[in-house]
C-alpha positions, 0 to 999 in steps of 0.5 A: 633819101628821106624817110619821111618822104620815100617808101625805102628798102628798110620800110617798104610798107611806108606809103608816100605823103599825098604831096611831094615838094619839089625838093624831095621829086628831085632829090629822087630822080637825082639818086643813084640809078641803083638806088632808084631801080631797086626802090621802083621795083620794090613799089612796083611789086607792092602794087602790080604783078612784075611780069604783066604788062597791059597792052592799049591801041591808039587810032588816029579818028580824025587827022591833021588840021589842028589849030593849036601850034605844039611844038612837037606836033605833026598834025598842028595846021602851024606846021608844014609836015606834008600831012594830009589832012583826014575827015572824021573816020566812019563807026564801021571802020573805028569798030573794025581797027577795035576788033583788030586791036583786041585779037592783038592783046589790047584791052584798052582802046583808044581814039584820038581827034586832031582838035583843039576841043571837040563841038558837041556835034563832034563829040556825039559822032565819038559817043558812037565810036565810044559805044562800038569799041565797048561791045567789042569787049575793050575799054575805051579811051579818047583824046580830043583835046580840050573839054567841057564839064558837060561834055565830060559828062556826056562821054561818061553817059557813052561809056568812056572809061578813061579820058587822055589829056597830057600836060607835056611838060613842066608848067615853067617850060609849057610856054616854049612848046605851046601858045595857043592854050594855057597849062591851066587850060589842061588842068582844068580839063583833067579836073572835068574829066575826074568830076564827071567819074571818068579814069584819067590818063595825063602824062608827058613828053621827054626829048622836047629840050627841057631840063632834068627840072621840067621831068620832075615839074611834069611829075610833081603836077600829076602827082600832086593831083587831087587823086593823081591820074590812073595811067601815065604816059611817058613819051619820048619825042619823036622829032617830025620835019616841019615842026619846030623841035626836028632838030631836037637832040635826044636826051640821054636813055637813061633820062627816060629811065629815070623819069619811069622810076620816078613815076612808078614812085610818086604814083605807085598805083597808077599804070606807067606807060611806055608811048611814043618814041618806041620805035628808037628805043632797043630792046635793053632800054625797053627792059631798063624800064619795065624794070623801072616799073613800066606796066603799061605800052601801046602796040601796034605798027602806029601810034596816031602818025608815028610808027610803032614797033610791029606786033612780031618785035614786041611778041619777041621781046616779051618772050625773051623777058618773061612778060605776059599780057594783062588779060581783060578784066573778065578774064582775069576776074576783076 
């Protein structure tokens, strides 16, 4: 490793540069697994409790119909996946699933929109929904695709607390998943989202047919974000029939392993979070990452169209490993 550019075992008060090259992300996600565990869990614990995982909820608002063609979505209007497509959900019902969602140990709940950018008729109808989950006591998060600055300040003033846009991948492999909008286009959305003093949350997709150099391409763009993201999803495909990567072979666990160690180094302050695909992933590749420095997890039986584990396996699998959910913020003072 390079001791200018990693925190080691010998310096564990180094911080990072604020830039990585490609050569050093790299270099790192290439090093030897125990290597690239010990040095995880040493940043990890510099900045997090160990032993705390905090829980997010993800409720599907508005379903199916999507005109944008990503690959590895269900919900696109490209793809014939034999999903139904859903009219916006009322307030009444966002606030009930909320409510659900935060006597199951969330604290963050968030909503996603099956668009490719909201109108601002739209956006006022999730202004509401925003307004109802934070009486609940929860912090709210949406995905609604594509932003404007002014719509980026608008759910500001509603009281969003973190806004989710993923990059997906490498920008050199973005064009074999998605045509209809640029990687720029994504960016720029991240960047309305930081100006307007919203907490972002950009992360990525492994499993899609990329290279080892595409997981570390996707971490080097968030990481090399003017200040990087505050929560990074990583997400294993979960291949959908009617989509074009159903025939997807998966990649290797320890890859994902790998790409949350990554991550826990190049972002040590951010929040990692295990997102789809947990479904396929058994207990001891679960506990391989959150000692890769994994803190951060969706619950609940389904994450927009996919299934998640149940509440009862989860429950289960913190108890064998000695995890704890992070309390609300007013709870666990500040």
């Amino acid at each position: 490793m390079n001791p200018e550019t990693l925190r080691t075992a010998d310096n564990p008060d180094q911080e990072a540069p604020p830039r990585w090259s490609f050569e050093a992300a790299l270099e790192l996600f290439e090093s030897p697994l125990n290597d690239l565990l010990f040095q995880a869990q040493t940043v990890h614990r510099r900045h997090f409790d160990a032993n705390t995982v905090q829980a997010s909820a993800l409720l599907n608002v508005k379903t199916g119909g999507c005109s944008e063609d990503c690959a590895y979505c269900g919900q696109s209007a490209h793809h014939q996946t034999g999903l139904e497509r859903e009219r916006l959900m009322r307030v009444d019902e966002v606030t009930k699933a909320a409510r659900r969602a935060r006597d199951q140990g969330s604290t963050r709940f968030c909503m996603g929109a099956a668009w490719r950018a909201p109108s601002d008729h739209q956006l006022d109808l999730i202004a509401e929904m925003v307004g109802a989950v934070k009486a609940e006591g929860m912090e709210a998060c949406a995905t609604l695709g594509m932003l404007t600055g002014d719509q980026a300040e608008r759910l500001k003033q509603a009281g969003l607390d973190y806004y989710n846009h993923n990059i997906d991948t490498s920008e050199e492999f973005y064009g074999n998943i998605v045509s209809t909008r640029a990687f720029s286009d994504r960016l720029e959305t991240l960047g309305h989202v930081r100006d307007a003093g919203i907490r972002v949350c950009a992360g990525g997709i492994i499993g899609m047919g990329e290279a080892r150099a595409d997981r570390v391409g996707m971490l080097l763009t968030l990481a090399n974000l003017p200040e990087p993201p505050e929560s990074v999803p990583i997400n294993l495909l979960i291949p959908i029939a009617g989509t074009p990567l159903e025939n997807v072979a998966p990649p290797d666990s320890f890859e994902m392993v790998r790409t949350i160690a990554a991550a826990r180094i190049m972002m040590p302050r951010s929040y990692v979070r295990l997102s789809a695909g947990r479904e396929t992933m058994n207990d001891e590749l679960h506990a391989l990452c959150f000692l890769a420095g994994a803190n951060s997890l969706f619950i609940g039986e389904k994450l927009l169209t996919a299934a998640n584990p149940d509440e009862e396996r989860d429950r289960d699998l913190f108890e064998r490993l000695g995890l704890s959910l992070e309390a609300p913020e007013s709870d666990a003072g500040g």
